[in-house]
DRENBAKOL-973946 format. One record per residue (C-alpha): x, y, z; residue number from 1. Coordinates in steps of 0.25 Angstrom, whole numbers, plus 5000, padded with zeros to 4 digits. Each point is the difference from the previous one (the first is absolute). Example, Ala and Ser with C-alpha at 12.3 -4.5 7.8 and 13.67 -1.06 7.14 Angstrom:
      X      Y      Z   seq
   5049   4982   5031     1
   5006   5014   4998     2
END
This chain:
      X      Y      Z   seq
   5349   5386   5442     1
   5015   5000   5006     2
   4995   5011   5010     3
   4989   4992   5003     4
   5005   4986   5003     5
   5012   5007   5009     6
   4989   5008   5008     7
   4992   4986   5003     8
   5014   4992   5003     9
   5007   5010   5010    10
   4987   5010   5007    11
   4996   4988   5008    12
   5015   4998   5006    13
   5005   5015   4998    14
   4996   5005   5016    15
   5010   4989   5005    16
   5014   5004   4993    17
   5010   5010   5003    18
   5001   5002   4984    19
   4989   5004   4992    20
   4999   4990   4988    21
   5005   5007   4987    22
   4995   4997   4984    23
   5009   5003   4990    24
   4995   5002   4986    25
   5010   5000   4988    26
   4998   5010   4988    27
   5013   5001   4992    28
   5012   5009   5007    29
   4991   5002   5012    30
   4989   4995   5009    31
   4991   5002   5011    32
   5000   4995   5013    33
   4987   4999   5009    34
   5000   5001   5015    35
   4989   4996   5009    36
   4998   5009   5013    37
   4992   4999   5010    38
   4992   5013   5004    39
   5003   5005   5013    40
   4990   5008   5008    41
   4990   5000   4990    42
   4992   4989   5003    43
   4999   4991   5013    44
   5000   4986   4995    45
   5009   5001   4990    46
   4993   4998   4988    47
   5006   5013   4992    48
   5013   4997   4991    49
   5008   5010   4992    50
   5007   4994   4987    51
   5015   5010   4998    52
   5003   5000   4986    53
   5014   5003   4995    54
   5006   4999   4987    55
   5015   4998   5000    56
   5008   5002   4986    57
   5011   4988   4997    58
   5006   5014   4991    59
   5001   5009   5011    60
   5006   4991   5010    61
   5011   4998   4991    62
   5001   5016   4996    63
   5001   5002   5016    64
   5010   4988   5002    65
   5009   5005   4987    66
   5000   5015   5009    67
   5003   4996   5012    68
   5009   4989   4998    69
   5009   5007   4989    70
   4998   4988   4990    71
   4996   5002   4984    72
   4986   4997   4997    73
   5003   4986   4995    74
   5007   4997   5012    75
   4988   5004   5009    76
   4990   4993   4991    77
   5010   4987   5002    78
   5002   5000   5014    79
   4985   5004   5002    80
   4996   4987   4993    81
   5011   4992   5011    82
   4992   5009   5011    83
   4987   4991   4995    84
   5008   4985   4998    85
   5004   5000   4986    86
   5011   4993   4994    87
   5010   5003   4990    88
   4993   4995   4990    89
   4986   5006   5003    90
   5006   5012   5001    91
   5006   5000   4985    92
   4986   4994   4996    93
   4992   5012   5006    94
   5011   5010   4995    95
   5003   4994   4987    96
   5014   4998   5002    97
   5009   4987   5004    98
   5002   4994   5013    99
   5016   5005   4999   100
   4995   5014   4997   101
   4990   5000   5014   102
   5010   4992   5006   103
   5011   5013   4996   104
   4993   5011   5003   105
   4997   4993   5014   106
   5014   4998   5004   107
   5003   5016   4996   108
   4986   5001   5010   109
   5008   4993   5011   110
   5013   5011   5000   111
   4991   5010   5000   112
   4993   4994   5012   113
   5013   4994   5006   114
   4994   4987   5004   115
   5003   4986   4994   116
   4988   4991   4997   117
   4988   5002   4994   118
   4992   4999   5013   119
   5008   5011   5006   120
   4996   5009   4988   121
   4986   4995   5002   122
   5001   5005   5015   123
   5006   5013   4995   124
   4990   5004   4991   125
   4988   4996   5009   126
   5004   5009   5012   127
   5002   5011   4990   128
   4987   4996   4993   129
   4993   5000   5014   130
   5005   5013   5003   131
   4996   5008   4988   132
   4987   4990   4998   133
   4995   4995   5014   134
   4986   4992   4991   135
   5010   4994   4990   136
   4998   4986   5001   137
   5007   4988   4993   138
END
């Protein structure tokens, strides 16, 4: 039905933009993300439309972050949840640990990183995300 209803809101409109409209579906650690594309030489008035499906792993865009940017497991599972707008005390709910704990391991993130705020983390790990993971979205 999800499927559905996002096909009848966006085929309509979908010719116009630049960006192809996405669906994210949730499902635990991970989740699929939906594309609509328009076919091209296929058929002359348009009417044909691919739908790319990707699924993207919360798990292994935190394994590839952890590689890549030297930081422990905990500290790229904490700064992954800053990447999607988290605070503190989300973090400590989702981990199961305290806000000071998330709040710890992010300060150790930021020497690693050599930056001083929490966005500049965020930028950080998003350019490094992009790079390893181009589909990753937020």
């Amino acid at each position: 039905p999800a499927v559905l209803g996002w096909l009848r809101q966006h085929l309509p409109g979908t010719a116009d933009r630049i960006e192809p409209p996405v669906l994210a579906i949730e499902q635990g650690a991970g989740h699929l993300n939906l594309r609509l594309h328009q076919q091209t030489g296929h058929d002359d008035d348009g009417d044909e439309w691919m739908i790319v499906m990707r699924e993207v792993s919360d798990t292994a865009v935190i394994e590839a972050m952890s590689l890549s940017l030297k930081l422990t497991a905990r500290e790229a599972e904490v700064l992954y949840w800053v990447v999607k707008g988290k605070t503190n005390r989300d973090i400590g709910e989702i981990l199961g640990s305290s806000p000071a704990t998330a709040k710890k391991h992010l300060e150790r993130v930021y020497v690693k990183l050599g930056v001083e705020t929490r966005t500049a983390a965020a930028g950080v790990a998003m350019k490094r995300i992009r790079e390893l993971q181009p589909q990753f979205e937020i």
